[in-house]
C-alpha positions as CSV (number, residue, x, y, z in Angstrom):
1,X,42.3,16.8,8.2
2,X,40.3,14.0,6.8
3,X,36.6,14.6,7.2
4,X,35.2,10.9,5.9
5,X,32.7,9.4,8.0
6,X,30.8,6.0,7.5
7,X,27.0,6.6,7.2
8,X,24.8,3.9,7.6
9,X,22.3,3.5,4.3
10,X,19.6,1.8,6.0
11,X,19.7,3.9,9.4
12,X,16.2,2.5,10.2
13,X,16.6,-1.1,9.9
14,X,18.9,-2.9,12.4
15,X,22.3,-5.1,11.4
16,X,21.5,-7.3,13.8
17,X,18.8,-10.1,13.0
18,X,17.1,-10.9,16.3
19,X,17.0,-7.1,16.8
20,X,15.9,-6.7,13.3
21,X,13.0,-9.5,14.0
22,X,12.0,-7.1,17.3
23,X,12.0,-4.0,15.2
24,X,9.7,-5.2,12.7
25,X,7.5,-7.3,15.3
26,X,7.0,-4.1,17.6
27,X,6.2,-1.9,14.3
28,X,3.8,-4.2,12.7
29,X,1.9,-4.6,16.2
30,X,1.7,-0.9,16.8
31,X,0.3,-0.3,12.9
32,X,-2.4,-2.9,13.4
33,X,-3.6,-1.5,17.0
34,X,-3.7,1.8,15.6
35,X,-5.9,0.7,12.8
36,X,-8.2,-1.5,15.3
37,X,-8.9,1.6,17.7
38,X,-9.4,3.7,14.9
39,X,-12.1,1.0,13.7
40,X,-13.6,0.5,17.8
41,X,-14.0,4.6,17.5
42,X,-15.7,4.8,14.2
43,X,-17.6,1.8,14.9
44,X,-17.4,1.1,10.8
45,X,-16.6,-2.5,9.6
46,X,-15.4,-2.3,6.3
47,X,-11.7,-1.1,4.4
48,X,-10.7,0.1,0.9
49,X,-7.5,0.0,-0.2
50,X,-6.0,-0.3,-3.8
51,X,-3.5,-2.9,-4.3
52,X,-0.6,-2.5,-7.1
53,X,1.3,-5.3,-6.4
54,X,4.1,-3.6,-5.0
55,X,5.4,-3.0,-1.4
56,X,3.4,-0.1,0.5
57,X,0.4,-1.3,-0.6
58,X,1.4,-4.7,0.3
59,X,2.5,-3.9,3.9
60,X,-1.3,-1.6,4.4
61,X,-3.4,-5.4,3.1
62,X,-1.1,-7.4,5.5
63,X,-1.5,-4.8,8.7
64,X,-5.5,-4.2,7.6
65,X,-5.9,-8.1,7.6
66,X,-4.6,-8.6,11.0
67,X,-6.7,-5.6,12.4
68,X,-9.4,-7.3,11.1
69,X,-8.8,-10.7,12.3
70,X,-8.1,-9.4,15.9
71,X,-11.4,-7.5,15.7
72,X,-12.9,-10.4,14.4
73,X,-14.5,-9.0,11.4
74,X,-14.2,-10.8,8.5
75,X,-11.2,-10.9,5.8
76,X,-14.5,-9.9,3.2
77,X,-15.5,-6.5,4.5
78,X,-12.0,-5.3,3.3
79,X,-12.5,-4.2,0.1
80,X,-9.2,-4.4,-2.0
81,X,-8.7,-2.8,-5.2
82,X,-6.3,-3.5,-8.2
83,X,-6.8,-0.3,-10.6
84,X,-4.5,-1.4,-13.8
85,X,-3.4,2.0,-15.1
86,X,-1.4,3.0,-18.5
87,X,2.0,2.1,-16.6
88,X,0.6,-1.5,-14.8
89,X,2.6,-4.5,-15.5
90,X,1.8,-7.6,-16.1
91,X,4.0,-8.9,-13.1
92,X,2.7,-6.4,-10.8
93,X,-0.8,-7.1,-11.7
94,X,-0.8,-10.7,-11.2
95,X,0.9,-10.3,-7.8
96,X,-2.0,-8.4,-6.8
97,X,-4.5,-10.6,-7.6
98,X,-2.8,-13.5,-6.4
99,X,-2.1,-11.8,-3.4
100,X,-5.8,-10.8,-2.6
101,X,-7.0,-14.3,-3.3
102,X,-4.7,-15.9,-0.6
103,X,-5.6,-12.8,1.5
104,X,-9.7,-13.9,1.3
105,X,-10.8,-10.3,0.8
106,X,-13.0,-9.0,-1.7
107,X,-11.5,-8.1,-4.6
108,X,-12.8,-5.2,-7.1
109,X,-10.7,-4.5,-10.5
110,X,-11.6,-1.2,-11.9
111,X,-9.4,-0.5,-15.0
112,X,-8.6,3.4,-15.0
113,X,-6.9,3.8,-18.8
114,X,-10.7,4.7,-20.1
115,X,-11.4,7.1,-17.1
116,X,-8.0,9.0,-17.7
117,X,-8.2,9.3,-21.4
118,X,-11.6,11.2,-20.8
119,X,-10.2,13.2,-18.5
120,X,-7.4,14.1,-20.8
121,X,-10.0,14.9,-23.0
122,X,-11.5,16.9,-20.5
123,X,-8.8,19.3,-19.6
124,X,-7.0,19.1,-23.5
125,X,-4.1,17.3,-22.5
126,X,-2.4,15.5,-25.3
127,X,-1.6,11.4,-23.7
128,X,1.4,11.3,-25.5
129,X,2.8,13.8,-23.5
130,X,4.0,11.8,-20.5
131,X,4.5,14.8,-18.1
132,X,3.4,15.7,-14.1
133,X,-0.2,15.9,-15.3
134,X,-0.3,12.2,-16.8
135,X,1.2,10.6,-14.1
136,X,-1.2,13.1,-11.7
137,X,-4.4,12.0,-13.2
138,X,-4.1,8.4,-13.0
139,X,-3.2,8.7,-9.3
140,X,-6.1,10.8,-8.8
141,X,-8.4,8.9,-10.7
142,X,-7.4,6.0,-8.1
143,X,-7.8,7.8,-5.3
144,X,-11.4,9.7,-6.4
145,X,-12.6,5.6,-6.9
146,X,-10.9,4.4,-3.7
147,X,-13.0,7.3,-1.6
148,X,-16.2,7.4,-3.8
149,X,-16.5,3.2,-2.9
150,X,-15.7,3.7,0.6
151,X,-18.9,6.6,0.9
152,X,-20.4,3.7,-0.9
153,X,-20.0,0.8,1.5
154,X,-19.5,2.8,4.4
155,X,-15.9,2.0,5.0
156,X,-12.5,3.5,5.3
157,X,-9.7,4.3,3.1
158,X,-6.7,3.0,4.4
159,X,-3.4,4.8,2.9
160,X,-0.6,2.7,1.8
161,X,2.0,5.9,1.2
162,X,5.1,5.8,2.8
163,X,7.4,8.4,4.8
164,X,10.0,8.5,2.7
165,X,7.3,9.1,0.0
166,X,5.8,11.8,2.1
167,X,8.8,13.0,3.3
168,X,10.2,13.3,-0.6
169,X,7.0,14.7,-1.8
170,X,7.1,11.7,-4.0
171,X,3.2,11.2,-4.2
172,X,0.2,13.1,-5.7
173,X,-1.3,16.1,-3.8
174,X,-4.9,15.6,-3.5
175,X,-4.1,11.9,-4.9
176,X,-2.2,8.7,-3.1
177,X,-1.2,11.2,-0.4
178,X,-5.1,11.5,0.6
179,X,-6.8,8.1,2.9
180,X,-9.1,8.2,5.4
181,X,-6.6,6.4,8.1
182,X,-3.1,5.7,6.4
183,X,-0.8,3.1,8.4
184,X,2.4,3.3,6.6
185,X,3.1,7.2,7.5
186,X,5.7,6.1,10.0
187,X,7.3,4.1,7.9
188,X,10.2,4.7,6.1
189,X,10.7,2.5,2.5
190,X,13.3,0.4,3.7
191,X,11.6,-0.7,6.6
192,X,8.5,-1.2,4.4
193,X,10.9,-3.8,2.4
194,X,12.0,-5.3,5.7
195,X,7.9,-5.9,7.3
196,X,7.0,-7.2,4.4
197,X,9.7,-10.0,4.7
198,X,9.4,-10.5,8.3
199,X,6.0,-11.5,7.7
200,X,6.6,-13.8,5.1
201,X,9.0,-15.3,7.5
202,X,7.0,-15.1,10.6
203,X,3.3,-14.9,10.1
204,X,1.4,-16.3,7.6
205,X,0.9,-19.7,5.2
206,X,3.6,-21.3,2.7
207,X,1.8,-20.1,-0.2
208,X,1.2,-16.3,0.8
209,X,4.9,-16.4,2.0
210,X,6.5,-16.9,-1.3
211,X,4.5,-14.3,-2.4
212,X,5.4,-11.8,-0.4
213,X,9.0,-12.6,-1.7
214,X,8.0,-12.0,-5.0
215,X,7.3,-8.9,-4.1
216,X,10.3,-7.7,-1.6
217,X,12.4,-9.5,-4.8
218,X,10.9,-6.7,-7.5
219,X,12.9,-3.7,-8.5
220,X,11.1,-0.4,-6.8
221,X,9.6,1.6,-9.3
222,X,7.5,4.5,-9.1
């Protein structure tokens, strides 16, 4: 008896294109109410959230944005953060910053490399060792700057992990899996791919749009 079966690699994201388009409409929608009630409740008026360049964090500026434009606070009390680490590219790097320019938020860049080293220092790990603590401390160190600036300013962290991230384990305890409201938790990767295309397609400017390509067009790396 043949037991062969066709399984569907992207069981979360729809063939069809018009049901596609509905998918990611009715996703997008629901992220960005959540994220306004959770603003109404707290009655705060500012966001922090670290931008890499790459497509989580991506999807959590373009769902924080339209919270904030259906609220009616402005694109500047979202506080976005690029946070250039020992594995930051240049490609990735510029993305984000062009990205947070067309966005109209503030933008912070905090470069982490001096931070970590101390910390290495700290704890007598060797830097050249490129193990589970290395890659733990930078994300960390991210995460300690994204929540110590939201105390700060009085704002919220938003998360940009994914499920399949969470569901994998693939993030840092006590690091990137750590926000203050996170809207991507629902979210599986390859639906993350296909929101941020949708909305390059459906609702925002030329120039933002070809960004967002850019990004849904580079490799995914971790």
């Amino acid at each position: 008896i043949e037991l062969n079966r066709n399984v569907d690699p992207h069981p979360f994201v729809p063939s069809d294109p018009v049901t596609r388009n509905e998918r990611c409409h009715e996703v997008f929608t629901i992220q960005a109410s959540g994220l306004e009630k959770r603003f109404v409740h707290t009655k705060l008026q500012k966001a922090v959230l670290g931008i890499s360049g790459g497509l989580d964090s991506t999807l959590a500026l373009l769902v924080t944005v339209k919270a904030f434009d259906n609220l009616g606070i402005p694109r500047e009390n979202i506080i976005a953060i690029t946070m250039p680490g020992f594995g930051t590219t240049n490609q990735s790097y510029q993305i984000a910053m062009e990205l947070m320019q067309s966005m109209g938020v503030e933008i912070r860049e905090i470069n982490i490399k001096d931070a970590c080293l101390q910390h290495f220092k700290d704890i007598g790990h060797d830097p050249s060792i490129h193990d589970l603590t290395y890659e733990n401390v930078q994300a960390r160190e991210r995460t300690q700057i994204l929540m110590d600036i939201a105390n700060k300013e009085g704002g919220l962290v938003i998360g940009t992990g994914d499920l399949s991230e969470l569901a994998l384990g693939w993030c840092t305890y006590n690091g990137d899996h750590m926000s203050m409201y996170s809207v991507n938790c629902n979210v599986p990767k390859t639906l993350v791919k296909s929101l941020v295309k949708w909305a390059a397609e459906h609702i925002l400017d030329k120039e933002t749009a070809e960004l967002l390509y850019r990004v849904v067009e580079m490799p995914i790396s971790p």
